[in-house]
N, C-alpha and C positions, 0 to 999 in steps of 0.2 A: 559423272562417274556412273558407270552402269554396272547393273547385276550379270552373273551371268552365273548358270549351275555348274555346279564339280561335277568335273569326271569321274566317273569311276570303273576301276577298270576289273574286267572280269577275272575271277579267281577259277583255276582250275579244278580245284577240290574246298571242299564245303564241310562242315559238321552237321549231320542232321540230329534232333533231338535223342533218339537211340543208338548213341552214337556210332555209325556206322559211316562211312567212309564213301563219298560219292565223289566220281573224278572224270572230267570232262575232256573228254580227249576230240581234237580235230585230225582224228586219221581218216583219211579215204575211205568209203565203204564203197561197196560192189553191189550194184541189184542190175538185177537180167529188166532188159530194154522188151518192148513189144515182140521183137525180132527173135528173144532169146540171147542176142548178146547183151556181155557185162559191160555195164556202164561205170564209172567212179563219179564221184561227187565228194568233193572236200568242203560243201556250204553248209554242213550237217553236223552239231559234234556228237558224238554218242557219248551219253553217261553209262558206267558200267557202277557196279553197287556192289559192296564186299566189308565183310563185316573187319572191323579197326584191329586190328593186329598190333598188341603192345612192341614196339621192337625194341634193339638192346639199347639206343642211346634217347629213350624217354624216359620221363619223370620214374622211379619204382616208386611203383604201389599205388594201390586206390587207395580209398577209404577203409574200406575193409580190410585191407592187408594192416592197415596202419592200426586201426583199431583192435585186431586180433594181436598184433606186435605190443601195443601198451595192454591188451588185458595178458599177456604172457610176464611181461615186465611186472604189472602190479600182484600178480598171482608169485611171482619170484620175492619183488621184495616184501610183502607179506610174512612169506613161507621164512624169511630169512629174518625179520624180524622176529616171531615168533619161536625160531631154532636158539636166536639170543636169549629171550624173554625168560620160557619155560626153565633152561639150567638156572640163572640165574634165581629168577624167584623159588624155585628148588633151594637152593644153596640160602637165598636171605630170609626166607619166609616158612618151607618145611613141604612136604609132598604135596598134603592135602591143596594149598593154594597153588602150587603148580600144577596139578590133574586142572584145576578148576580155571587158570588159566589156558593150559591147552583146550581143555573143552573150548572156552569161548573164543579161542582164536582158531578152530574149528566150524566154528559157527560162523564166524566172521567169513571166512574162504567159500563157504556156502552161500551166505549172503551177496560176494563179489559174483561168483558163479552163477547165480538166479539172476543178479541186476544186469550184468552182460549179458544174458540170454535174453533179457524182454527188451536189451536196447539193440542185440543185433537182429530181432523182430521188426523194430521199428520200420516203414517206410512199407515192409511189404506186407503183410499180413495184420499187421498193428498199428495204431494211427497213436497210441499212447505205452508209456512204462505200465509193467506191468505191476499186480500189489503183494505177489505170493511173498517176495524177500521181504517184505514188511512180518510175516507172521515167525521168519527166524530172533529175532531179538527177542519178541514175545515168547516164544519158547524156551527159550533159552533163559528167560526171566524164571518162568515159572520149574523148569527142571529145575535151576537153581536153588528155588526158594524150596520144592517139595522134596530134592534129595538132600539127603543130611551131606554125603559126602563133598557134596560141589558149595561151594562159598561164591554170595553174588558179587561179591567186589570183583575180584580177582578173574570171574567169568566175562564181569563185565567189559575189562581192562582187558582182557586178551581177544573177545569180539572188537572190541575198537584200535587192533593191532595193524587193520587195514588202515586206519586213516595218516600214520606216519609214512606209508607206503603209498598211498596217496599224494601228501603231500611230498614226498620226497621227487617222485614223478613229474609232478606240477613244477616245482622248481630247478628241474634239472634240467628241462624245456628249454631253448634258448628261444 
């Protein structure tokens, strides 16, 4: 039994890393002879280069589409948890803790808002997350604690309005 190597057969178009669209075509091409006459020659393929044109029956969306699509989604359900939250705790709890609730599910939409922004950084300008939405909790600690009006619990609880929003997200995923 002997070895013998695969074939393989040439592909007419190619992916190159930027993705851009190279396509090998064996048409005839024309060059002027000594003489001045046109000659053809079909032993030649000419690649022609042309940037990847999404068309209608590919995948939709990058990365980016997709990413902007779940942070519109998590900025919704958010928004929509917290349109629940705030009446309510109005109604079982009394103003003061619903102010103090909206505050911090204010905070919270600021905090998603900053983290999306240093993760849609990523790759090009940024090699990491970035720390600013770290110093919203912090603040929102300390307004809490030094205004009389806002109550930390209740701040607390509606900054962390995001993460039902979150998780509802994650599991609705198939």
């Amino acid at each position: 039994m002997g070895w013998a190597p695969a074939t393989v057969k040439p592909r007419d178009t190619f992916r190159t890393p930027r993705r851009t669209l190279v396509r090998l075509s064996t048409t005839p091409t024309t060059t002027p002879d000594a003489d001045g006459l046109e000659s053809s020659s079909a032993a030649e393929p000419a690649a022609s280069i042309s940037p990847e044109v999404p068309s209608a029956t590919s995948p939709p969306g990058n990365g980016m589409e997709q990413f902007h699509s779940l942070q519109r989604r998590l900025f919704l359900y958010t928004g929509v948890a917290a349109a629940l939250a705030v009446p309510a705790t109005a109604l079982l709890f009394g103003t003061g803790a619903a102010v103090s609730l909206l505050v911090g599910a204010l905070a919270g939409l600021l905090y998603l808002r900053l983290l999306a922004r240093s993760v849609a950084r990523l790759g090009g300008q940024s090699r990491s997350v970035g720390k600013a939405q770290l110093l919203v909790p912090l603040v929102l600690l300390l307004a809490a604690s030094r205004l009389p009006q806002l109550e930390i619990l209740p701040a607390l609880v509606g900054f962390l309005l995001y993460k039902p929003a979150v998780l509802a997200q994650a599991l609705g995923e198939p």
